[in-house]
Each structure stands twice: as C-alpha cells, then as structure tokens.
Steps between C-alpha positions, in 0.01 A plus 500: 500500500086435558440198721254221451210651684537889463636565167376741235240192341314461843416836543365566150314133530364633877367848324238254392387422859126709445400262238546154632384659859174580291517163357529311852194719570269439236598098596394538826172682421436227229590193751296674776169466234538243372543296839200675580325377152631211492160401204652803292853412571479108377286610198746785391791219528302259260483818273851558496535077470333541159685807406807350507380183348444689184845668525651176531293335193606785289816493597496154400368539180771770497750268549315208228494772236847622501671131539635327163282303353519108589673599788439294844211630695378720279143297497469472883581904561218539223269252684574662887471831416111494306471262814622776718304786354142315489578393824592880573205639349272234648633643822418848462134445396475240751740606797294184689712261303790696597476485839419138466818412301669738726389254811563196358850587379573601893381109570683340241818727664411403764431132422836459284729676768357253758560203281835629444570560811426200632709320282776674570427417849533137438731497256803748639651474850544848562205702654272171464262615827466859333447397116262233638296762753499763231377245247226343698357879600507590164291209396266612796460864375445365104241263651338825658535674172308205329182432730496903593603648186346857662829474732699485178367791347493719904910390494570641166308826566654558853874422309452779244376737810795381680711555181402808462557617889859336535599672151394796614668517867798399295496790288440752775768356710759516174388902424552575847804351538603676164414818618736465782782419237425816317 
C-alpha cells in the first residue's frame, strides 16, 4: 500500500522538478527587469491587455457564430466581441490607450470596492470599523489614481514585477522541495 505523500504518482510527478525549477528561474530573472524597467514593464502589460482583448472578441464572435439563430444574446456577444477586438487592436498600435484604460480600470476598482465597502460598513453589524476603514482608504487611493494618474500606471507596473518575482520564488521553492521527494 503507497501512502498519500510518497506513493508511486509523486515520484514520477517530482521527476519533473528541473523544469518548473527553470521556470521559477526565468520568473525571477523576468520580475528582477522588469522592476528595474518599470517604462518597459507597464508598456509590455498594455501589449498583452490588447492581446487578449482580441482573443476574447474572437472568442466572442466564436461563441455568436456557433449559437442558434434567434437565440438570447446572440446580438450582444456579436456587439462585445468587434467591441473587444477594435478595442484590442486599438491597443496594440496605441499601447498609450492601453495603459490609460489599464489605470483607470485600477480607479474605478478601486472606486467601486470603496463604495462597496463602505456600505457594507453601514449597512452590516459585523466588521463595521474594518469594512468602513478599508472603504474610506480605498476611496483615498482611487482619488490618488484620479488627480495622479502616473501613480496608477507606476502601481500596475511594480504589480506585474512583483507578479513575476513571487511566481517565481514559488516555483523554485516547489522544484526544490520536489527534488527532495524524489
């Protein structure tokens, strides 16, 4: 009988351990540069915004073209993905208006969860002090976002970096831990 943690499965899963160790590597060595580039970093996310802006158009499309005929919804998946894929071309040629629909989609987060939060606050008894502090500072860093919308864009290029580094520590930590179980 195999147990849970040291059966035949985990040691043909932990032969594996080289790749995702390479893996956590590469994401460090990407999150190092591109906290470190943080210009290059925001502008590549924007690129990858509009890339999968035209996946998700043509997926909707997709989606229009192989529902029945009549059927509900059909016309609005038709009308958000051509939205989508202008909107995801119009990104690539112009990753400017990416990054500045990527910054004000972090303050209208921002904004919304604040708002929300704040009526939770005053609406529910339990955690009222925490929804209502959380709510309130999330107003306060939307309001930031609004009149300094270069903070915006410096957050979401610092989060991919950030992305990228924690990922990759992950990754490390899981093939070396792997390799043990081998």
């Amino acid at each position: 009988m195999t147990s849970a943690v040291g059966g035949l499965g985990v040691r043909r899963v932990s032969s594996g351990w080289g790749w995702i160790l390479a893996s956590g590597i590469l994401g460090l060595v990407v999150g190092v540069i591109a906290l470190f580039n943080l210009g290059a970093t925001i502008v590549f996310a924007a690129v990858f915004f509009g890339i999968v802006l035209i996946i998700q158009g043509a997926l909707e499309l997709g989606a229009a073209w192989r529902g029945d005929t009549g059927s509900t919804g059909r016309g609005w998946l038709v009308v958000f993905g051509v939205l989508a894929l202008v909107a995801g071309f119009i990104v690539l040629v112009l990753p400017g208006a990416g990054i500045v629909a990527l910054a004000w989609g972090l303050f209208l987060w921002f904004l919304v969860a604040g708002v929300h939060d704040l009526l939770v606050g005053f609406t529910e008894r339990d955690h009222r002090g925490w929804n209502r502090a959380l709510g309130a500072l999330s107003i306060v860093v939307a309001l930031v976002f609004l009149f300094s919308p270069g903070t915006a864009v410096w957050v979401i290029a610092v989060m991919v970096a950030l992305g990228f580094l924690f990922r990759g520590a992950m990754d490390v930590g899981l093939a070396l831990s792997m390799r043990r179980t081998r």
